[in-house]
Each structure stands twice: as structure tokens, then as C-alpha cells.
C-alpha positions in Angstrom: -20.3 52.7 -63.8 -19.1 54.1 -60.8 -17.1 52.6 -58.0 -15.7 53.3 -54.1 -12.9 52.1 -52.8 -12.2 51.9 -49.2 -9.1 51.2 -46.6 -10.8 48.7 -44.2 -9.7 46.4 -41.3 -9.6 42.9 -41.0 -12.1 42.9 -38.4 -14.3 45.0 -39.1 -14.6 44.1 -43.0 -13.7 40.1 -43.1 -17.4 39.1 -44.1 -17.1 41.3 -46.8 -13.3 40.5 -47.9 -14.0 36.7 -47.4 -17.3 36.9 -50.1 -15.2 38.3 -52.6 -12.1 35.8 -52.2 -14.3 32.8 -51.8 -15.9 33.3 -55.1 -12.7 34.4 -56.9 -10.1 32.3 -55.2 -11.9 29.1 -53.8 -15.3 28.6 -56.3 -13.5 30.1 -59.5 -9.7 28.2 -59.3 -10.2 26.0 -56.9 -7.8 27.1 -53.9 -8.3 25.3 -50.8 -9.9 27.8 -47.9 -7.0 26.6 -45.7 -4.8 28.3 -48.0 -6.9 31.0 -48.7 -7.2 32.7 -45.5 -4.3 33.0 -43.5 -2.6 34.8 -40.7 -1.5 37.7 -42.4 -5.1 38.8 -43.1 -5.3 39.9 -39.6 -1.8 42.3 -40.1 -2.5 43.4 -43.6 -3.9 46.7 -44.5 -6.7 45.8 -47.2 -8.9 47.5 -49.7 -12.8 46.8 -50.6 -13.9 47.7 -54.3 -18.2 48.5 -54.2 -20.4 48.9 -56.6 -22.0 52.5 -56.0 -25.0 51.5 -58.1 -25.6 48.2 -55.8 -23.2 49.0 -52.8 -22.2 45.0 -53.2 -18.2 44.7 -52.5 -17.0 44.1 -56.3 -13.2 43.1 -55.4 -10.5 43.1 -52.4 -6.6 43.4 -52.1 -4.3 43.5 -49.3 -0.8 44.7 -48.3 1.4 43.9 -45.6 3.9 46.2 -43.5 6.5 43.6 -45.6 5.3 45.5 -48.7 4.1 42.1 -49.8 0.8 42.5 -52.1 -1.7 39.5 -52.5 -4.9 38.2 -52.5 -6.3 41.0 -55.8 -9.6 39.5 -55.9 -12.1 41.2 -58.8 -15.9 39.0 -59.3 -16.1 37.9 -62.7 -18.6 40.3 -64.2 -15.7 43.6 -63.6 -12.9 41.9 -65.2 -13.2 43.8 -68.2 -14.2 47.1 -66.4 -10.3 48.4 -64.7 -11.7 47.4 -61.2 -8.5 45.4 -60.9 -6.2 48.7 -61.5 -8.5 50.4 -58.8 -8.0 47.8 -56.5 -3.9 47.9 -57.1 -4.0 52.1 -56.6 -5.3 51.3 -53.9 -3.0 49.3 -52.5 0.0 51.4 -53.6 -1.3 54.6 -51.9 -1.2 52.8 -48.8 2.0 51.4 -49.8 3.3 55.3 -50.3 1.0 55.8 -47.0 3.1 53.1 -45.1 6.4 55.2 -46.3 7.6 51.5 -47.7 10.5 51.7 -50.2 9.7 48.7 -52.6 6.5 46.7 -52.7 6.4 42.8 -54.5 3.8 40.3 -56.0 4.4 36.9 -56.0 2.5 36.9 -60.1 1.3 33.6 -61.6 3.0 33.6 -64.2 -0.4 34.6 -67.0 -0.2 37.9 -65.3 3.7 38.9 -65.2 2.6 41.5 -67.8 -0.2 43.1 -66.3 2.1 43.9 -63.1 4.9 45.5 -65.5 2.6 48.2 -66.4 2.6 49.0 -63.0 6.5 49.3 -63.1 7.2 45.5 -61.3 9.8 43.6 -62.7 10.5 39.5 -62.5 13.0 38.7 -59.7 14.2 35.3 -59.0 13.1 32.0 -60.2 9.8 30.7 -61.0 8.4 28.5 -58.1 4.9 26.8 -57.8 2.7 27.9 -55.1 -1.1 26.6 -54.5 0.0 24.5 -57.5 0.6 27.5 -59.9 3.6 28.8 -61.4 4.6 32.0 -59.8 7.0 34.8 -60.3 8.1 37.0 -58.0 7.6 40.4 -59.1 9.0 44.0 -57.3 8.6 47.5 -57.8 10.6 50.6 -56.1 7.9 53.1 -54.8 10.1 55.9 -56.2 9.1 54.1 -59.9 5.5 54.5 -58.8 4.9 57.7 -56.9 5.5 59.9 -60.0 2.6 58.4 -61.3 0.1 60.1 -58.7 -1.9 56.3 -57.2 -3.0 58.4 -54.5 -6.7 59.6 -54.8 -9.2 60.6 -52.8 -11.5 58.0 -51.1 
């Protein structure tokens, strides 16, 4: 399977970002749509994963000027096919793009692993958020650009 990813705007690409986060984040586990969509999805710089085959948007991400990633979003049938690491490659080449010195992840806590092979480490204390467990996670971009993110898209 092939995939595209693209750098898109909150207004121009919301319908498409909002599918994929409403089935992930308010169908799937339940997060109320108040909490879901916020603010900061206006300010944030924010990938869309598509399905060449079907052109349907497969997954979604987003990065503030902060350096603060959230909202990964990957449909449940490319789970088990890396879209998730496409999505966060992404989001780190804008990162590098942005010229920001660290970026962070606030984790639940089931995916602290996943973001250390991406060179984040725990910082801080657990807290709950949206009634999940969550670990701050951070990563210098210096620990990241050597490993070449950055493709073209």
C-alpha cells in the first residue's frame, strides 16, 4: 500500500481532519467533542495521511509553534500498517521546518514506549487528562534530525 502525506491548514482541511479524529478520538475512546476540538487547531500546523489507492484521509496529526504534538489520529484498519510513524515524520519535519529546538507529547501512558523510539523521554509526573493517565514525553530536535524525518511530499 501506498500512502501521501500532506501539510494542510486548519481551514482549508478541517472536514477532512475532523472525520479522522471523530472516529479515532470520539467513536473509538469515547472523548467528548468539546474536548476534542479545541482552539489550538486553528494555530497548529497539521498533517493528513490518504490512502493513494482510495484518496480517503487514513490519519491526522498536528503541531503547534509551542512544539507541542497531539491529536496522532490513525483509522483502525492502518494500525498495523506504520501509518502512525508517517504521520509523526511528518510532524517532525515541520517541527525541523519551524526551526523549534525540542518538541513534547503529552503520551498515555500504553504508548510511552512507542514515542522513545522516536528519541522522547518521560519528563515530570504522571497526570490524568480526558480521564487517562498521561506522561509528558520530550525530545531535542538535535536527537532527531540525524535521523533524516524530512521527505519529500
Amino acid at each position: 500500500m501506498s500512502y501521501s502525506i500532506s501539510r494542510v491548514k486548519w481551514e482549508q482541511a478541517a472536514p477532512l481532519l475532523k472525520d479522522v479524529r471523530e472516529k479515532v478520538f470520539i467513536c473509538e475512546r469515547r472523548i467528548p467533542k468539546h474536548i476534542e476540538f479545541d482552539r489550538k487547531d486553528r494555530f497548529a500546523s497539521h498533517v493528513l495521511v490518504c490512502d493513494d489507492k482510495t484518496q480517503e484521509p487514513i490519519a491526522t496529526g498536528r503541531i503547534l509553534a509551542t512544539g507541542e504534538i497531539s491529536r496522532i489520529a490513525v483509522l483502525l484498519p492502518y494500525r498495523k500498517k506504520q501509518v502512525d510513524a508517517i504521520v509523526m515524520q511528518g510532524l517532525l519535519c515541520i517541527a525541523q521546518e519551524l526551526r523549534l529546538d525540542e518538541v513534547f507529547i503529552y503520551s498515555p501512558l500504553d504508548t510511552v514506549e512507542y514515542y522513545r523510539r522516536f528519541n522522547f523521554n518521560s519528563a515530570g509526573a504522571v497526570f490524568m487528562e480526558a480521564g487517562m493517565p498521561r506522561q509528558r514525553m520530550g525530545c531535542q530536535l538535535d536527537d532527531i534530525q540525524h535521523a533524516n524525518y524530512c521527505y519529500t511530499h
